[in-house]
N, C-alpha and C positions, 0 to 999 in steps of 0.2 A: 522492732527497729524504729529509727527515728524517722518518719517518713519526709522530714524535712531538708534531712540531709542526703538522702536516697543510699543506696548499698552500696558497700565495702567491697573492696575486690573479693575479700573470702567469702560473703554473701551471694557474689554472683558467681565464683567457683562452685559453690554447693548447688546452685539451682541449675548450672550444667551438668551435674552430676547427677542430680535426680533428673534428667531430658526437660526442664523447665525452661527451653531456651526456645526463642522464635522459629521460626521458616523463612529460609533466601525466596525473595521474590521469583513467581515462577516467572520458569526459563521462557524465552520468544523461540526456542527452537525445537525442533525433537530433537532425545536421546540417542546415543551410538547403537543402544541397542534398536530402540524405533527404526532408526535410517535404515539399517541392513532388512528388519523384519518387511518394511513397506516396501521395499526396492525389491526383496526377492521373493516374498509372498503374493505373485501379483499373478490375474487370471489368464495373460500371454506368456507368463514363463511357465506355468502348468502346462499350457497347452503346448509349450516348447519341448516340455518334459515329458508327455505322452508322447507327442510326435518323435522327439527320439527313441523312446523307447521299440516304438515299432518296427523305425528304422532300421533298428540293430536287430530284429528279429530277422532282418534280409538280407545280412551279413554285409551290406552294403556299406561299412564302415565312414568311406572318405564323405558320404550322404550324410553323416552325421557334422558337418563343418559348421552349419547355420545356428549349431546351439553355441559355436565360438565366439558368436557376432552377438549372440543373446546377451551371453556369458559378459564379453567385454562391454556393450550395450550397461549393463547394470552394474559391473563395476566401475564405470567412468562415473554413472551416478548418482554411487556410493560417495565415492570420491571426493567429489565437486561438492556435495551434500556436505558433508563433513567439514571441509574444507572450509566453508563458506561460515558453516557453523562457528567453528573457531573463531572466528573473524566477528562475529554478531555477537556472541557470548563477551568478546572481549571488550566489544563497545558497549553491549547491557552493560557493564562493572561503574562503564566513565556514566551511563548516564541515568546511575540509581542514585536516589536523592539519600541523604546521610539523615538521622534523627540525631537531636539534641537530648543528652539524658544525665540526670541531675546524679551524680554519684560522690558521696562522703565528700561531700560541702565542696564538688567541684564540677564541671560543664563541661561533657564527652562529646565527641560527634561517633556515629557509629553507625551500622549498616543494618539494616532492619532484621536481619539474619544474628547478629549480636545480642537484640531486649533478651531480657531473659524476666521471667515472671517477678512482678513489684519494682520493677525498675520506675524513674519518674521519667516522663517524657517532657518537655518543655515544646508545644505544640504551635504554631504561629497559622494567621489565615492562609488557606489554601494547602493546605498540611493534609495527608490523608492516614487514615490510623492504619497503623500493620496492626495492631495488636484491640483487642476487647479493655476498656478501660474504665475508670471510674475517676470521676473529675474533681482535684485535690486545690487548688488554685484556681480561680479566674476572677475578670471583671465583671464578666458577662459576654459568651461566646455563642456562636449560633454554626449549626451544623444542618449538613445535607447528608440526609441519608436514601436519596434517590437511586442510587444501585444497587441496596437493598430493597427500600420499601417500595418502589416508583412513583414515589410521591416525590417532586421537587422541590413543595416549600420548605424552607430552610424551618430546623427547628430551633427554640433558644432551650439554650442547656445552663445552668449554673452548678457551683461547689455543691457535690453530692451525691449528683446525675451522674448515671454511667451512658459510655458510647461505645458503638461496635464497630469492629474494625470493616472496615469497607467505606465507611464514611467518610465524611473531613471535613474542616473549618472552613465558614464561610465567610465569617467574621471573628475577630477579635486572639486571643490568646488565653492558652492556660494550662498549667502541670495535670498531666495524668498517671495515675498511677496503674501499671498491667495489670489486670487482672486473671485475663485468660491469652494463653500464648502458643504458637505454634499449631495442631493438631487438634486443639481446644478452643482456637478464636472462632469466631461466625464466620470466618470469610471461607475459613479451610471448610465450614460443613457446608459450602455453598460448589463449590467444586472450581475454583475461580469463578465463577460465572460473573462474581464481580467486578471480575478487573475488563472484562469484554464486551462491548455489545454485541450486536450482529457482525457476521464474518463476512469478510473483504468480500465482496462479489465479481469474478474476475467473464469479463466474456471471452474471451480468448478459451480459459481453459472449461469454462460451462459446452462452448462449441465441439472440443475436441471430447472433449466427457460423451457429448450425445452422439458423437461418430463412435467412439468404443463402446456405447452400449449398443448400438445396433450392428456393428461388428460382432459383438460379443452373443449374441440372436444368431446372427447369421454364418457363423463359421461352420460351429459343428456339426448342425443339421447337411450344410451346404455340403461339407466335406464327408460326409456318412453317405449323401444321396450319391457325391461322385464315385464313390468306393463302391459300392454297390451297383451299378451301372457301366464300373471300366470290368468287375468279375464279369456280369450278364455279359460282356464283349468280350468273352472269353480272354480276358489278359489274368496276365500269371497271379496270384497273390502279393508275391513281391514287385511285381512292375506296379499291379491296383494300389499297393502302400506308396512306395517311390511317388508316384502321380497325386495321389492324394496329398502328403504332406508336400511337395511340393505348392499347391496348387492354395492349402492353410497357412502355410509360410508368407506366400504375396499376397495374401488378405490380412498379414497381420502390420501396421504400421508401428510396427517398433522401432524404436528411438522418437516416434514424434512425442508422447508424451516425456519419456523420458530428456528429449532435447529444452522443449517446455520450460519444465521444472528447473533443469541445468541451466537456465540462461536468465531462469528468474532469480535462482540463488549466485550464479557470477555477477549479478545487478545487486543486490542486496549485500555481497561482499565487498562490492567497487565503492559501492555508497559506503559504506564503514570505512574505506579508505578517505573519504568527503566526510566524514565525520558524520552520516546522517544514519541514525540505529531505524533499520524497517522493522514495524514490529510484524506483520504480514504481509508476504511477498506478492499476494495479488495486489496488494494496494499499489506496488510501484507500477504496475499495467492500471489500475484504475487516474492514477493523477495521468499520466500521458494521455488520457482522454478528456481532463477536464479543461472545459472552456467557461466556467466563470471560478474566480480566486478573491475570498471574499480576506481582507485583510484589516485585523486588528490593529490600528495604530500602533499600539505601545509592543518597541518588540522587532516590527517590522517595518512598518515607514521609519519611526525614530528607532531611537536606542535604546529606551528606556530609561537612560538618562535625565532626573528633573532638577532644574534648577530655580531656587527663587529670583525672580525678577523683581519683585516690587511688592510695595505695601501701600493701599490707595484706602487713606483714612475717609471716610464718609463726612459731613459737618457734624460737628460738635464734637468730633472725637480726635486724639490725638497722635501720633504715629508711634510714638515713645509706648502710651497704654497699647495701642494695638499689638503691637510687639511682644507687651509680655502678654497680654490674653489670650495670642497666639499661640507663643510656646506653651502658657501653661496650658491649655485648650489640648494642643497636641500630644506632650507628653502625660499628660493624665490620662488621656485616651490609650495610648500605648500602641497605637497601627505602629507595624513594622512593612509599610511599603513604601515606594519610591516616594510620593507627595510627601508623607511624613518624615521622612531621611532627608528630604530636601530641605524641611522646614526644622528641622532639630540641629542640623548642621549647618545654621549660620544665627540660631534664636537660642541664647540661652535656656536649661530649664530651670525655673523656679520653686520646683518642685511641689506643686499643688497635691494635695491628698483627694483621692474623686470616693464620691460617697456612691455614686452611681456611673456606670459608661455602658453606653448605645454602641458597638464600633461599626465600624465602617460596614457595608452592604452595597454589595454592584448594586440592587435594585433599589436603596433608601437614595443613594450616593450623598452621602454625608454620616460623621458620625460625632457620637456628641457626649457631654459628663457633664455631672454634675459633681461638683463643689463647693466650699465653704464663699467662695466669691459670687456663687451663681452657677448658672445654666447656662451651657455654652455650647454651640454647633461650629465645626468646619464639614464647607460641602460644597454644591454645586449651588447657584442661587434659584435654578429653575424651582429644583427640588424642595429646598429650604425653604421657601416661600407658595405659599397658592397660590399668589398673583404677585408678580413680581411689578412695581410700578414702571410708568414709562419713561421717564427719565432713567432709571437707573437702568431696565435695558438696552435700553439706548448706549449707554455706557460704555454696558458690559459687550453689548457688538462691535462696539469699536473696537476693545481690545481684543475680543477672539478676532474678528478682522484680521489685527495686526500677528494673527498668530500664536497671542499667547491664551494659556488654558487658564479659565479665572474660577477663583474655589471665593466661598465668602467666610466670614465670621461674624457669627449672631447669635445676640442672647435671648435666650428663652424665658416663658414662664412655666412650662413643664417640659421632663424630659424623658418621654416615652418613644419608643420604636415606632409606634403609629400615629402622636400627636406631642406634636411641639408649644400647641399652646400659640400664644401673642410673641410672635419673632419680628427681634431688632435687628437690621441689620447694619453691621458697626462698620465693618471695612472690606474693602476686596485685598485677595492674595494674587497674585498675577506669575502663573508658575512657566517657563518656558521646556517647550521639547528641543531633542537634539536629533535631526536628521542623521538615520544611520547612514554608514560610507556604503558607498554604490549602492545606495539604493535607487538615484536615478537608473543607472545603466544597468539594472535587475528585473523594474519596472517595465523598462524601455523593453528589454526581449519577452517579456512575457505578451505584453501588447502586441509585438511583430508577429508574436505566431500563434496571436488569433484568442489570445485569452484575455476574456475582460476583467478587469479588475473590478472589487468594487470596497467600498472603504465602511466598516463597521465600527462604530465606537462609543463608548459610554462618555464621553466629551461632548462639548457645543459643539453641532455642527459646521458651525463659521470656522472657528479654530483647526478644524481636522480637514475643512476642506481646504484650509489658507497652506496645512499641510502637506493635504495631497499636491495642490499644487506647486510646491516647492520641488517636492520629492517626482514631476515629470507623469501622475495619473490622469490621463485622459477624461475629459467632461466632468470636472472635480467641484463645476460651478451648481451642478445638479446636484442641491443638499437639499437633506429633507430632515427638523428637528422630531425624534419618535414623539420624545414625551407630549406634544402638543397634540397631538392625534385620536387619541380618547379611547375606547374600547373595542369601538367597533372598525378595525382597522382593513383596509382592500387589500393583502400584501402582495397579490398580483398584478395590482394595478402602479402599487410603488416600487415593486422592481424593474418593471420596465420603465418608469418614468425616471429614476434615481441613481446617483452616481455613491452620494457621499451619504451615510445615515450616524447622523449622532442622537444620543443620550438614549440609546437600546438600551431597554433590560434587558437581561438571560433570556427570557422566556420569547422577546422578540428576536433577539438573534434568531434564534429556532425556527421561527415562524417562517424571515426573511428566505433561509436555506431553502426550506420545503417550498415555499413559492419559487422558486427557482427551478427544484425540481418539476414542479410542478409544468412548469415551462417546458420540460425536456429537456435541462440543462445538467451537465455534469458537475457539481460543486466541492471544493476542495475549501477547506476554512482553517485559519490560521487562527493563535490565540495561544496564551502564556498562563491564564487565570482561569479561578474558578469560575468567574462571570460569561468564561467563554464556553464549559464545558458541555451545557447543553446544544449548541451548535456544532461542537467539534464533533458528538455522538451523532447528528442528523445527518452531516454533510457525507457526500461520498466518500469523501478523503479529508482527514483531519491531520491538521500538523501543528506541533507542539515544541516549544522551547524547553530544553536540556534546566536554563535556568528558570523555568516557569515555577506552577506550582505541580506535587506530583498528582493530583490530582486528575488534569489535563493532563499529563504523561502518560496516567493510565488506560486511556482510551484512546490515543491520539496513533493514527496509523506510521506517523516519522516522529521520531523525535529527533530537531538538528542538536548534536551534542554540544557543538559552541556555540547556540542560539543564536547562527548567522544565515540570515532567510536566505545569503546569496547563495546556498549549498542545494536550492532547490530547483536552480537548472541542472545542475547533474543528475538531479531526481526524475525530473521531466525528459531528458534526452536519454537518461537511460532505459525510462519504461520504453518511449518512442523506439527505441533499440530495438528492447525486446519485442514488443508487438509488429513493428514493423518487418523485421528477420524470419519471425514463425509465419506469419501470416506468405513472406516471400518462400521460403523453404519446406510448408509444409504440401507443398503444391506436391514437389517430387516426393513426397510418402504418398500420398491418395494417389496419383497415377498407379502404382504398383497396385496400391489395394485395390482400386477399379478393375484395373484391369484382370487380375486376379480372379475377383469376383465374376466379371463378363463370363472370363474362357472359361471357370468352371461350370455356370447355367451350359453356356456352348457345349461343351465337352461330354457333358451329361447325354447327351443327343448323337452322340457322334461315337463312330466305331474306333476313331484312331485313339491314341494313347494321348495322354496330357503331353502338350510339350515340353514342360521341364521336369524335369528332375533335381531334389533340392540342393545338390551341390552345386548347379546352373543359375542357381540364382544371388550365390553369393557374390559374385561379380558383380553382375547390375546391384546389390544391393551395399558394396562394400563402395565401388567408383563413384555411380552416382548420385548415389544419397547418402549414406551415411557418412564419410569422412567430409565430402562438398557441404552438406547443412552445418556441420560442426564448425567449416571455418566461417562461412556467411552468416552464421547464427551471431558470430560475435563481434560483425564489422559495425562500423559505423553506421548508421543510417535513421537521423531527427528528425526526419519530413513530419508533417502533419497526418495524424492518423487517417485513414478513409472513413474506418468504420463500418466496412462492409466485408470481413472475412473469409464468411464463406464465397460471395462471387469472385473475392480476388485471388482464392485458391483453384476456383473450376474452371475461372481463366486458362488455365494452363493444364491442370492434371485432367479435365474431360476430353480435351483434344487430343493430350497424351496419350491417355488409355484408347480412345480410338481408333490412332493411328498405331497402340501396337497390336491390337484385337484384328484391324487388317491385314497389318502383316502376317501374323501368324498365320490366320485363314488362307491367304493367299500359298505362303512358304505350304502348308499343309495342303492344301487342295490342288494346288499348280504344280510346284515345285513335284511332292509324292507321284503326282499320276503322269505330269510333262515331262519331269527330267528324270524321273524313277529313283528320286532319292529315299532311302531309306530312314528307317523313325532317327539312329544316332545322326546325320546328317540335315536330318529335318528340324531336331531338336536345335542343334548346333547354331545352323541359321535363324534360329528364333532366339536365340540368347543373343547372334548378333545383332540382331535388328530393334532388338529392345531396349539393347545396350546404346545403340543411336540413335532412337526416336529419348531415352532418359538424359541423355546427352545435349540432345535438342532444347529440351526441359530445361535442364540447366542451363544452360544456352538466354535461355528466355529470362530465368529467375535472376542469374546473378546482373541480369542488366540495372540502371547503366553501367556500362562497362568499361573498365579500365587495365591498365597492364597485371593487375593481381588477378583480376576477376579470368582474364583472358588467359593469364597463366594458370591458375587451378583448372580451368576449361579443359586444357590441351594435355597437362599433364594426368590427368583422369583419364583423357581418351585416349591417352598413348599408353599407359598403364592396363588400362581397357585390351588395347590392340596386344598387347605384349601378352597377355596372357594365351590369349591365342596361338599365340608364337611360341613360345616356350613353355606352356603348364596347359595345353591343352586338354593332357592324358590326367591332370589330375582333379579338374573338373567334368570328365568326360565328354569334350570338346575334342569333334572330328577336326581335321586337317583343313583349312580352309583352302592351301593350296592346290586348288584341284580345279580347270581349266572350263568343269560341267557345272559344277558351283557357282566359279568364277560370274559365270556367263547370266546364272539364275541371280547371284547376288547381287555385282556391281551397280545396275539399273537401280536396284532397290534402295540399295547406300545411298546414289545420287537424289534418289525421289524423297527422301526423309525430309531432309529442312524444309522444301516447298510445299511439300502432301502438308507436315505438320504448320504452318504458316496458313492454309485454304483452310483445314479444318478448323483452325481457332478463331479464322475471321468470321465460316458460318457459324459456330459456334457461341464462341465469345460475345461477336459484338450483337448478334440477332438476335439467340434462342436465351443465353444465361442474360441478356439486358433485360429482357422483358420477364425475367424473374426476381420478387424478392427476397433475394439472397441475407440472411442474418448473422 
């Protein structure tokens, strides 16, 4: 074939016909099949499913209801899973980046699922390769293949050289032709591992993970010792079964992982409604915890929008040559980014033929050709020069000063990647940024609620801080220029000193994060380009422009689909959502588990029978936990994280379990031997008393309280009350009207809120204060 014209539609009919066709970018989600296998494969529905099974050996049928609560438990989050998934898959589609591919002498755009083997790619900086390829055009291009090798320096590649997919341009442009595709490219024999670093690290769900594995320790053994100890008490088999799985049931907090999950995936679906694609759902609990926001100029303070402002001829030179040595400078280099689209659309090209080009490099920041005219650079002047004189910095601070970003044009006497030679310099370029809209009042709330900003940029200092301050960033006057700094650089000493850092290379961005971390600080890092990638991979939380390169996409934990940072308050109050709701609702699942746990050591010891029986406990576990977290799980609620989980849940569930480990003992010990109540009667009032000390619980959580909160309260407990009333007989719930109950219970009802009030105060504020709770 002609490989200049690239293939024919029959050409690329045939090579789908032999399976020569690429792979769609893997999915951000799991498959329908994954969702149902993880959701119903899990080691509490096992244990749901032995515990029924026993059950039914006791004929005790209506005892088998707690596998209903399982049952819908995991189908709601199947559901929600799916659901959600929809929604994310749809946004994956908007925000994969198209490839350009040279087909029978014309320019396709197409989706990397499309290349089919020998296609040409037409590849630009910041381009990452889907496919294994061999380089058929260029000027002279330089690639990072740091997610293969981990090696970062860029390499340069020219006509000949093959690249492999996982890579991508770090400079310049050039046709490639596929070599190896799909199931054959390097990337697929790597397992993605390419497209990922390390996985979101979520504390929220690490916390509840180390409560289920030591749940997971403590069940079976706990529930064999009590089974074994209610026989030695001579109780029946079937009563020793009833007691036991009862007693494994309220050690099990089902729906808390499951609520978890569901409310990480309704945040992840909400955001796709905000246009913002989560690629991993811990990450939206990790930004809601981040307190410093380290912000790429271009993108997010501006627009990304450049425009020429001026042409500032040096003496002896004139503005007319400057002009064309500009364009021809620019266009013979061939950058396709924003400074050169600025400069090509208002500077004729001359069409200069380059015998040689340098292109552009975040870390050179300039880039440069050669041609029949000479040797020519556009750049930064730091860079372009060893010593830049003093006059002319001078100059040139006055104009970052004023705002704008100043690039130079200078001729050379060599033009190599690492030595320029004897550089002229002929004129300044004076390029203006555009303040993105609302970026003040984006700014402005990030600040209120406790997040510092801090400004990163491959730009003069002067100029990015003249920006911050436009754009309403707090201490914007604290700049610090990198390139002047030298080698041996303190980065923990210039983060705490510094607001605004320009003319970072890659490798300092990187550094900046970790000293941050370093600090104790949670870091979240914004950035559109390849020169941000390495920071986007360090930070806790990376975030990436839809329009950026896909580079940065691929590692980046948000991508905003319309590249509008404003979308990253709904990012931040949605995590605070979530972590704030589990953290309030997870309280009432541990009560049960505690307490659960308590009475069966208890009970071990003791001749009476367990007090419930598991069809006693779908009450308490239907009223007030499970439907109550469902709706509080998905209120409102932005406050400022605490960051202390576990004591802000034993706040409330140690007192809880407490106060219902007493009542039981009491109802059992007093009640059996004072009022002569028997075990169904004794049961009975221990499902009510539980039901009102869990009551209380929520009482506590859903604070502060308002008419919603107040109304889910009441109608739980009247729900609650009513089953008593009318469905006693089918939870095996005695009759509570009865005058001798009456008399044992009433006190007991009145004593809940205050007993549970006393308890939390020694509790709460004494014994869990002077604990480090994580």
């Amino acid at each position: 074939m002609a490989i200049a014209k690239g293939l024919t539609a029959e050409q690329v009919q045939q090579r789908i016909d032999a399976g020569q066709q690429n792979e769609p970018a893997p999915s951000l989600t799991r498959s329908i099949k994954q969702i149902f296998r993880d959701n119903l494969l899990t080691w509490f529905n096992l244990i749901n499913l032995v515990l029924g099974a026993l059950v039914l050996i006791t004929g005790s049928y209506k005892n088998e209801l707690f596998l209903g609560v399982a049952i819908v438990n995991t189908a709601i989050g199947i559901f929600q899973e799916i659901r959600s998934k929809r929604q994310i898959d749809k946004m994956s589609l908007l925000s994969e980046s198209t490839y350009e591919i040279r087909r029978a002498d014309s320019v396709v755009e197409v989706h990397q699922d499309a290349i089919v083997q020998d296609d040409l790619l037409i590849l630009q900086r910041g381009d990452q390769l889907p496919v294994d390829g061999l380089i058929i055009e260029t000027k002279g291009i330089e690639v990072d293949e740091s997610q293969i090798t981990g090696e970062a320096t860029p390499i340069a590649k020219t006509a000949g050289d093959t690249v492999v997919s996982g890579s991508f341009l770090v400079s310049g442009q050039a046709v490639v032709q596929a070599t190896h595709v799909g199931v054959k490219s390097f990337i697929n024999t790597l397992s993605g591992e390419v497209q990922s670093g390390e996985s979101s690290n979520s504390q929220l769900l690490n916390t509840i993970n180390r409560i289920i594995k030591i749940l997971t320790i403590v069940i079976v053994p706990l529930g064999a010792v009590l089974f074994v100890s209610r026989i030695l008490n001579h109780s029946t088999i079937n009563q020793a079964i009833l007691g036991t799985t009862a007693a494994m049931i309220g050690m099990i907090p089902e729906g808390l992982v499951l609520l978890t999950s569901v409310s990480l995936a309704v945040s992840a679906m909400n955001l796709a409604r905000h246009r913002v694609l989560v690629r991993e759902l811990p990450a939206i609990e990790g930004l809601a915890r981040v307190d410093v926001l380290g912000l790429d100029k271009t993108g997010t303070i501006t627009s990304g929008k450049l425009q020429l402002s001026k042409i500032v001829p040096l003496p002896g030179q004139s503005l007319d040559r400057l002009k064309a040595l500009i364009a021809g400078t620019s266009n013979a280099i061939g950058d396709d980014n924003e400074t050169a689209r600025a400069l090509s659309s208002v500077l004729p090209d001359p069409g200069w033929q380059p015998t040689k080009v340098v292109p552009f490099s975040s870390a050179r920041k300039w880039s440069g050709v050669s041609v029949s005219q000479g040797n020519y650079v556009i750049g930064a002047p730091e860079f372009v020069l060893k010593q830049v004189p003093v006059s002319l910095a001078n100059q040139i601070e006055g104009y970052a000063v004023d705002g704008y970003r100043v690039l130079c044009i200078a001729q050379t006497s060599v033009m190599d990647a690492n030595n320029l030679g004897d550089v002229t310099i002929l004129g300044l370029i004076l390029i203006e940024d555009e303040i993105r809209d609302n970026a003040i009042e984006t700014f402005r709330y990030f600040q209120n609620q406790d997040v510092v900003l801090k400004v990163i940029s491959g730009d003069n200092p002067t100029t990015v801080a003249n920006i911050a301050s436009r754009a309403g960033i707090k201490n914007c006057s604290q700049s610090i220029d990198m390139s002047s700094l030298g080698d041996n650089i303190d980065y923990d000493q210039l983060v705490a000193n510094y607001t605004v850092f320009g003319r970072v290379t890659p490798t300092q961005k990187k550094q900046l994060v970790k000293a941050w971390q370093r600090a104790g600080r949670t870091v979240a890092m914004t950035g559109d380009g390849v020169n941000d990638i390495l920071a986007l991979r360090q930070a806790d939380c990376g975030i990436a422009m839809a329009s950026g390169s896909e580079a940065a996409k691929s590692i980046a934990d948000f991508v905003l689909v319309d590249s509008n940072f404003d979308a990253m308050l709904n990012v931040l109050n949605e995590g605070r959502r979530v972590v704030n709701n589990i953290e309030r609702v997870a309280s009432l699942f541990l009560v049960k588990t505690m307490y659960s746990v308590a009475l069966s050591l208890i009970f071990i010891f003791m001749n009476n029978g367990y007090p419930f029986q598991p069809i006693q406990l779908t009450p308490i576990s239907v009223m007030t936990v499970g439907i109550p977290t469902f709706i509080l799980a998905l209120e409102p609620n932005y406050q400022r994280i605490s960051g202390q989980f576990m004591k802000q849940v034993m706040v409330i569930a140690a007192p809880g379990a407490i106060c219902v480990v007493t009542y039981i003992l009491l109802i059992d010990l007093v009640g059996g031997v004072q009022f002569n109540l028997n075990y169904a009667e004794t049961s009975t009032l221990s499902v009510l008393l539980t039901g009102a000390v869990c009551l209380v619980a929520l009482l506590m959580v859903a604070r502060p309280l308002n008419r919603l909160k107040i109304s889910l309260v009441l109608l739980m407990g009247g729900c609650f009350t009513l089953i008593f009333v009318f469905f006693g007989n089918l939870f095996s719930l005695e009759s509570i009207f009865s005058w001798q109950m009456a008399l044992f219970y009433l006190p007991l009802l009145v004593s809940v809120y205050p007993f549970f009030y006393i308890v939390q105060e020694v509790v709460g504020k004494r014994i869990l204060a002077r604990i480090n709770w994580r």
